[in-house]
C-alpha positions in Angstrom: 24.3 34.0 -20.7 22.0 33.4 -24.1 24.1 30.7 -24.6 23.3 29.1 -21.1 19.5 29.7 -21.3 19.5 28.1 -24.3 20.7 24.5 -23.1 18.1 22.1 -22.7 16.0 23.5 -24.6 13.4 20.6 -25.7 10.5 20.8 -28.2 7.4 18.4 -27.3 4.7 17.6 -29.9 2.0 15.2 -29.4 -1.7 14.5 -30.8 -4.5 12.6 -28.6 -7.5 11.5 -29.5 -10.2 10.0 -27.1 -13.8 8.6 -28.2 -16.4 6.0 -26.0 -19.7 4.9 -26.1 -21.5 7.1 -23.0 -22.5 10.5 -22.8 -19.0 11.2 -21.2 -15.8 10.0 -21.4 -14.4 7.3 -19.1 -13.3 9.3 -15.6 -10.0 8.2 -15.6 -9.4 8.5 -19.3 -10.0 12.7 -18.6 -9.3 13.2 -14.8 -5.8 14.7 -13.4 -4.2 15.5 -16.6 -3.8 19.5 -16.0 -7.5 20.0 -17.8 -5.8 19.0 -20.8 -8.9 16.5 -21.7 -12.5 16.9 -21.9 -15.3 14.9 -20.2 -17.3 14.7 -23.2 -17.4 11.2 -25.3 -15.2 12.1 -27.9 -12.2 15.1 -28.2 -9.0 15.5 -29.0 -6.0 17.6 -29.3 -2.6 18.7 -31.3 0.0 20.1 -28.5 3.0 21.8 -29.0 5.7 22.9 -26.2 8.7 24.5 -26.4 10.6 24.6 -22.9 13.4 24.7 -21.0 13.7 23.2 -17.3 15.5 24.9 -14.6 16.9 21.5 -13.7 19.8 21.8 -16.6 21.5 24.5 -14.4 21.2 22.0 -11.1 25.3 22.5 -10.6 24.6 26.7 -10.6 23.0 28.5 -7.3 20.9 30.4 -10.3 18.6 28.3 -12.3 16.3 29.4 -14.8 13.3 27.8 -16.8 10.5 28.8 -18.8 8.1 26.9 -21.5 5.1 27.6 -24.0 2.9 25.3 -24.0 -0.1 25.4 -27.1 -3.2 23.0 -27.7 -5.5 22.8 -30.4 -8.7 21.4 -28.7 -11.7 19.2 -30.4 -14.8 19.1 -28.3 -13.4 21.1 -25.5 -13.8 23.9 -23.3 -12.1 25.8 -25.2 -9.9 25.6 -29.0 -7.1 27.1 -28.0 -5.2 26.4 -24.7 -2.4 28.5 -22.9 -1.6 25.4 -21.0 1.3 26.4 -20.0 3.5 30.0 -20.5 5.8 31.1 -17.7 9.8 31.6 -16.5 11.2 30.4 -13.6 13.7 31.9 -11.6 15.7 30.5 -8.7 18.5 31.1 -6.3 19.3 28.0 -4.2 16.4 27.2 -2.4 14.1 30.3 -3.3 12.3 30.5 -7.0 9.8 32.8 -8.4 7.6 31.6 -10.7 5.5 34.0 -13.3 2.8 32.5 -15.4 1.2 29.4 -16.0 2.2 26.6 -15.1 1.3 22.8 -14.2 2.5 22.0 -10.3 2.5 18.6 -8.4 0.5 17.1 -6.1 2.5 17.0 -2.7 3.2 13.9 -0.9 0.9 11.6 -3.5 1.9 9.7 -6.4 1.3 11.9 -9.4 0.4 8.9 -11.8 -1.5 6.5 -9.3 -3.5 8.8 -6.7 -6.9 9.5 -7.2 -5.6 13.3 -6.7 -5.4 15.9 -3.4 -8.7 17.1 -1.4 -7.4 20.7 -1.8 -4.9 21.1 -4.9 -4.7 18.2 -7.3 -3.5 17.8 -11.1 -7.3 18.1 -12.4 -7.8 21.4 -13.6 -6.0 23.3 -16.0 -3.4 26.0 -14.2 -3.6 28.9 -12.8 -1.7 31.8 -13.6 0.1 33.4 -11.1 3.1 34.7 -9.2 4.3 32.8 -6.8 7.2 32.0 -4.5 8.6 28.8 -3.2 11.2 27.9 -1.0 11.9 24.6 -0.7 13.0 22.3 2.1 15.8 24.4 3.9 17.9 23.3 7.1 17.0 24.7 10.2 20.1 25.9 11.6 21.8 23.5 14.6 19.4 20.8 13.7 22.2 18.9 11.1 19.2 18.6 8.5 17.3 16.8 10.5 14.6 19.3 10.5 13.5 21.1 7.4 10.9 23.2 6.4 9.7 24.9 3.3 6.8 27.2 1.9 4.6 29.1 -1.0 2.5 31.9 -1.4 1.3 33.1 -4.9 -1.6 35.4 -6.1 -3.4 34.9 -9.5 -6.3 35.0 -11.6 -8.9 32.4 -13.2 -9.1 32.2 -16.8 -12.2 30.9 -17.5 -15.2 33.5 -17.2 -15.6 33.2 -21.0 -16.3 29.2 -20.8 -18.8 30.2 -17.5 -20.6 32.4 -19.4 -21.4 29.7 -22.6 -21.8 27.1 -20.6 -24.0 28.4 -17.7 -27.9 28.0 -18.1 -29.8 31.5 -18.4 -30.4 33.0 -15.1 -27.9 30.8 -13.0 -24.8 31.7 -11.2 -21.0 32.5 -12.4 -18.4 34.4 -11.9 -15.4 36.1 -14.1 -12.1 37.3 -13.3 -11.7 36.1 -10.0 -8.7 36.0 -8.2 -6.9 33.7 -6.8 -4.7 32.8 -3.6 -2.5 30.1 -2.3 0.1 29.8 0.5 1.7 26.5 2.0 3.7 25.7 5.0 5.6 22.4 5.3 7.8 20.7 8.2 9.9 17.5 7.2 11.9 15.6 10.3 14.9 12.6 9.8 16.9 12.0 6.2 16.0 10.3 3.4 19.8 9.1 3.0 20.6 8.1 6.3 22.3 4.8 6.5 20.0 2.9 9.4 17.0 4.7 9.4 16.3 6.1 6.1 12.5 7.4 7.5 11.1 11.0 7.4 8.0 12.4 8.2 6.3 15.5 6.9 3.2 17.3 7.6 2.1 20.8 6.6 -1.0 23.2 6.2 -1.9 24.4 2.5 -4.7 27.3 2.2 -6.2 28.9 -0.5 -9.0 31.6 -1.7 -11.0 33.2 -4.8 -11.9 36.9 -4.1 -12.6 39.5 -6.2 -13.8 39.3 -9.7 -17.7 40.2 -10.5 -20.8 37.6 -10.0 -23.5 37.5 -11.7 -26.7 36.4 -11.3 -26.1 35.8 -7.4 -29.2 35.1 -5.0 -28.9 34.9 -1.3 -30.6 36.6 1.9 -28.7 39.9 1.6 -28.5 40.2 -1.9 -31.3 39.0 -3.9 -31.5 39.1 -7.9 -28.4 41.0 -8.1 -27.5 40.4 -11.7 -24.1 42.0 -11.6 -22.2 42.9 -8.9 -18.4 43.4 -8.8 -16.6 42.5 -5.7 -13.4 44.5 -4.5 -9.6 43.4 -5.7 -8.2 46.4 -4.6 -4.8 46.0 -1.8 -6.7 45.6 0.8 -8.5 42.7 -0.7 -5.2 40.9 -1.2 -4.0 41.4 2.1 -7.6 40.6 3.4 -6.9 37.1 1.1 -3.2 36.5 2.6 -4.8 36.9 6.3 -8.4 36.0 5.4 -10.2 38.5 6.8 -12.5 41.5 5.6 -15.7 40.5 4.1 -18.0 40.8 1.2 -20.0 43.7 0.0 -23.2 41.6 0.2 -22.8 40.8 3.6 -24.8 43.0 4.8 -25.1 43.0 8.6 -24.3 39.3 8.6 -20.3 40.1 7.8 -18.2 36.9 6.5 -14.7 36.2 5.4 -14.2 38.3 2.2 -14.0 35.4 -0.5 -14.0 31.8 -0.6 -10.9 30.1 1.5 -10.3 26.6 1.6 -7.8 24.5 2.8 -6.0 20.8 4.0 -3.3 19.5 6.4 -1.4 17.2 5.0 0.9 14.3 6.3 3.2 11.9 5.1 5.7 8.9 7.1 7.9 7.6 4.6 10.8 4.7 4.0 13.7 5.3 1.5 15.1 2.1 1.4 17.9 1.1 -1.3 15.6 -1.6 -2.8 11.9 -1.0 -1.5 10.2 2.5 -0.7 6.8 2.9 1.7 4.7 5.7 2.6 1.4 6.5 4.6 0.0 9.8 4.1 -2.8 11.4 5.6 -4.8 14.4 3.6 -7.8 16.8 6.0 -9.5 18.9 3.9 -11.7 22.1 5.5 -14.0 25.0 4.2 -13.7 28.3 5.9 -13.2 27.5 9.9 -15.4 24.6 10.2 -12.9 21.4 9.9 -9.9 23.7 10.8 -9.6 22.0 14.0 -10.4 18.8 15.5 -13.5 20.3 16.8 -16.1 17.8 14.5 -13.8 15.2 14.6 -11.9 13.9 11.6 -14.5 11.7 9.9 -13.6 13.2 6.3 -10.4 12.1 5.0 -8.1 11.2 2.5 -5.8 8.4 3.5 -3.6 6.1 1.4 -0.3 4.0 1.4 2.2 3.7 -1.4 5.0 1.0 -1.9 7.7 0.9 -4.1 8.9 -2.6 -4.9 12.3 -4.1 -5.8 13.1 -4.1 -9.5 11.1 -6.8 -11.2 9.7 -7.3 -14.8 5.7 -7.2 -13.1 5.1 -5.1 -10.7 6.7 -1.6 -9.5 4.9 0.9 -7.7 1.4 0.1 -5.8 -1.4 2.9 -4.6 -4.6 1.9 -2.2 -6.6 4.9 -1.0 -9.6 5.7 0.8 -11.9 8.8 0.6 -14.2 10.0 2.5 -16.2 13.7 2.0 -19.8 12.2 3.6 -20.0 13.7 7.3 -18.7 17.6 6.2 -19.1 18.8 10.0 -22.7 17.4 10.5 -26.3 17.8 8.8 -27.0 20.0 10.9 -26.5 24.2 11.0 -27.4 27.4 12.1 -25.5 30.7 12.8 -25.9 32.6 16.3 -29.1 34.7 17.2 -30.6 36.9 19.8 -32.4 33.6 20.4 -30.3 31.0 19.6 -26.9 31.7 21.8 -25.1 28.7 19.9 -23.7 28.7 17.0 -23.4 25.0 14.9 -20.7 24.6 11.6 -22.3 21.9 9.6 -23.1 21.6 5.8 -19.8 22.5 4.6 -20.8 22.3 1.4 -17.4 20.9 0.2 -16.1 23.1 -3.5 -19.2 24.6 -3.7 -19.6 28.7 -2.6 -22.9 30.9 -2.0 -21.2 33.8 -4.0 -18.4 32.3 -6.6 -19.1 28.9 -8.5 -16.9 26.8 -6.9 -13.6 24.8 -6.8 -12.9 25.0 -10.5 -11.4 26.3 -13.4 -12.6 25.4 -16.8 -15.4 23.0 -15.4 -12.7 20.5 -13.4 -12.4 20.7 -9.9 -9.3 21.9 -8.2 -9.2 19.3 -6.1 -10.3 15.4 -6.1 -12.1 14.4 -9.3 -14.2 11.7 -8.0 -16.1 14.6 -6.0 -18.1 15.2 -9.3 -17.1 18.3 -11.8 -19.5 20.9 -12.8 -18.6 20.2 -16.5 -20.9 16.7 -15.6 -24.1 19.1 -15.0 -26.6 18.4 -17.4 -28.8 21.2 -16.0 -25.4 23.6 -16.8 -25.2 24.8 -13.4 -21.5 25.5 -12.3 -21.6 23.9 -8.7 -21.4 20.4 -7.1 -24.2 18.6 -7.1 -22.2 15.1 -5.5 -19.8 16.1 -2.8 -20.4 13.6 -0.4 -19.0 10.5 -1.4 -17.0 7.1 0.3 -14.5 5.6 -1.8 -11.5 2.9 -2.4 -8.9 3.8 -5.3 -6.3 1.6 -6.3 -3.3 2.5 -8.6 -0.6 0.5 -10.2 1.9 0.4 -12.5 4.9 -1.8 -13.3 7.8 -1.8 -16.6 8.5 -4.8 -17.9 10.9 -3.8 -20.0 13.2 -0.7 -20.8 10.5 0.7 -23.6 7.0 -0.5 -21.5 5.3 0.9 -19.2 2.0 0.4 -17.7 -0.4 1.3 -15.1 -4.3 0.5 -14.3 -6.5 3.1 -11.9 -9.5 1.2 -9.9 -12.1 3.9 -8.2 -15.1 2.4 -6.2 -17.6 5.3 -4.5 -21.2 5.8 -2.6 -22.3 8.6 -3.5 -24.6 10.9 -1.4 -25.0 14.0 -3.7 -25.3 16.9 -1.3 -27.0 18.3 2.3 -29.0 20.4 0.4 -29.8 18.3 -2.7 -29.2 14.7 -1.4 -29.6 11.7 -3.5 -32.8 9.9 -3.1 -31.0 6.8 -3.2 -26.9 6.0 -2.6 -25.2 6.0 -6.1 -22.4 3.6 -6.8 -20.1 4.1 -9.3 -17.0 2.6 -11.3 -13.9 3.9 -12.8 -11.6 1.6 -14.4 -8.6 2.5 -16.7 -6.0 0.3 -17.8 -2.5 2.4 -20.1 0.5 0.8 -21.8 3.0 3.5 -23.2 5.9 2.2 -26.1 9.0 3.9 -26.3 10.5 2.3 -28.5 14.4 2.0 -28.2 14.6 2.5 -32.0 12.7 5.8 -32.6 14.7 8.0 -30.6 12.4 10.7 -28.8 9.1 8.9 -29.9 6.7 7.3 -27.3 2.6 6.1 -27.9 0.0 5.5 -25.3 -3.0 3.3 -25.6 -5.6 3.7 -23.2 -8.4 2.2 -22.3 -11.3 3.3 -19.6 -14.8 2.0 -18.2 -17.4 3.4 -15.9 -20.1 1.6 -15.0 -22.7 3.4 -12.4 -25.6 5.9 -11.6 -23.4 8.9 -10.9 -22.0 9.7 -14.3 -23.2 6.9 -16.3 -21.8 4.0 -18.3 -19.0 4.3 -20.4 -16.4 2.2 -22.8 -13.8 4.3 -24.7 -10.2 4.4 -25.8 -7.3 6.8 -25.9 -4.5 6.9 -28.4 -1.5 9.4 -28.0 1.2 9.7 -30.1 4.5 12.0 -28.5 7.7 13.0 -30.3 10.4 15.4 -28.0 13.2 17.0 -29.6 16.1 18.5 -28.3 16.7 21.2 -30.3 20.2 22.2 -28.9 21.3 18.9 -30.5 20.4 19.9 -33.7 
């Protein structure tokens, strides 16, 4: 058994440095890489992990993984970084997973897409428990129709970077928890002979609830400087089901917490030689958006192609984004007066009581919906969360030790309902990365990276990024 659990086992070691001319780094040159960047002009970073994946036991119905992952941080968020610290156990289709640890994107590209509305690759991770079972046959339908599923609990990390980095007075939040569940349907085979198409589509929700806020203002609870919101059982079950509501409801009772969520969608082509996929991401706050009520004006939509081998091109990425309508300007709840009630302002990421969808100053989500981290006034909310895009990834290898890709992000910008831009923003994110690895330095590989924004959102930028990474296997010592 210690013998087993030993195989595989790899030790990664890499050091990245990053440094440009604006008051921040280049978007793309700190966006969906786990948090394990910083948006200011100049960081860097010595990482060391040591892991195992559950993947080396892929001809055994058990499967077990774990890793340590540790960063030294210049100019960050923090100096040290838990990236990553968990073990994975899995039987067959079901795994349990306890700790940190970095997830995927589903149904996107994880190098090319500008990242998911809900849960994307920007932050750093979230530790938690949490259970998957992945795509499993329903019985009599000759896996034709599959389904699989999550549901974790957890806690934020990052009440100790709130409370540095928040202005006096101004709202944040520490020791939150966290909740995230996930449903998925997939119909046809990806190996089938004539008509290699599937098609998925699946609801993901999630919630922060407990913790203790501080510094919270609001019509029930005004100039409450502390107050410590319940994470007892019944606040758990109350996130699984979202229900309950908060204790400074008052008489106006709400959800307990902050819930979120996105349907997601995906037709896709295996072919032997060329691959093709449309995907469709809806993102909603609380009920508003759930259904097709305000009509589905907000969006994430994109297409992916996968071309036959060739020496220039390989995989292509063209996205649109949309986060401007948010249910309508217009809202108001129901009154003695006022029979009607109107869901408008969504208010996408940010939250009246917690500060927002983020961890560490990243959003959770889509990065080109503006991070706290950006704030100059060191307020932890959104201040741009309406916003009209085009994104454009590629990436090609023309040869057995290069590989490249370039990320092209154009967006309006609206800033928000309640703090609106007085004129549309436009904004720029370019980034072009070549990666070596080089056929004579076995386990070696450097990146070289460069990244421009140009526009009145987060300013102009030039930079560069140089990583150098070295894996060992250590059982082949």
């Amino acid at each position: 058994m210690a013998q087993n659990l030993a195989s595989g086992l790899t030790l990664d070691a890499e050091i990245s440095a990053t440094g440009s001319s604006g008051d921040y780094s280049p978007l793309w040159l700190n966006s969906n890489r786990y948090g394990m960047s910083s948006t200011e002009s100049w960081s860097a970073y010595q990482r060391v992990k040591l892991s195992r994946s559950e993947d080396n036991d892929s001809l055994r119905n058990w499967q077990f993984g774990y890793a340590l992952d540790l960063a030294l941080m210049e100019n960050s968020a923090s100096v040290l970084n838990v990236q990553q610290a968990y073990i994975k156990a899995a039987y067959r289709k079901v795994s349990v997973t306890i700790g940190s640890k970095e997830q995927p994107m589903v149904m996107k590209n994880q190098a090319l897409s500008s990242g998911g509305l809900g849960l994307g690759i920007n932050a750093r991770p979230i530790p938690q428990m949490r259970f998957d079972i992945d795509y499993f046959s329903i019985p009599g339908t000759n896996q034709w129709w599959k389904w699989k599923a999550n549901m974790s609990y957890g806690f934020t990390t990052d009440g100790n970077w709130q409370r540095s980095f928040v202005a006096e007075g101004e709202r944040y939040t520490s020791n939150h928890l966290y909740h995230e569940k996930a449903l998925y349907w997939k119909f046809g085979k990806e190996n089938h002979p004539v008509v290699p198409l599937t098609y998925e589509i699946g609801i993901s929700m999630s919630s922060q609830f407990g913790g203790t806020l501080y510094n919270i203002t609001g019509r029930n609870h005004r100039d409450k400087t502390e107050v410590v919101m319940p994470s007892d059982l019944r606040s758990w079950v109350d996130a699984l089901f979202c229900r309950g509501h908060d204790v400074t409801d008052g008489t106006e009772a709400n959800t307990a917490g902050n819930h979120l969520g996105s349907y997601n969608m995906a037709l896709a082509w295996h072919g032997e030689k060329w691959k093709a996929k449309a995907y469709f991401e809806r993102f909603f706050e609380d009920q508003s958006m759930l259904t097709v009520q305000y009509g589905i004006q907000d969006h994430l939509i994109g297409v992916e192609g996968e071309l036959p081998a060739n020496p220039f091109l390989s995989t292509i990425v063209i996205e649109h984004i949309s986060t401007k309508n948010q249910s309508g300007a217009v809202y108001h709840d129901q009154t003695a007066s006022i029979p009607d009630k109107m869901n408008g302002r969504d208010n996408y990421y940010n939250h009246n009581l917690y500060s927002g969808w983020q961890h560490w100053g990243q959003t959770i989500g889509n990065p080109l919906i503006t991070s706290p981290s950006y704030n100059a006034s060191h307020k932890i909310q959104f201040d741009n969360n309406r916003i009209k895009g085009w994104h454009i990834g590629l990436s090609g290898d023309p040869s057995e030790s290069i590989h490249w890709r370039m990320l092209l992000s154009l967006t309006q910008n609206w800033g928000t309902y309640v703090k609106p831009y007085v004129d549309v923003r436009n904004q720029m994110n370019l980034m072009g990365e070549v990666t070596w690895t080089p056929s004579f330095l076995k386990g070696w590989s450097g990146k070289m990276a460069m990244g421009y924004d140009n526009g009145s959102v987060i300013g102009n930028s030039f930079g560069a990024q140089l990583s150098i990474h070295k894996t060992l296997n250590l059982m082949g010592l």
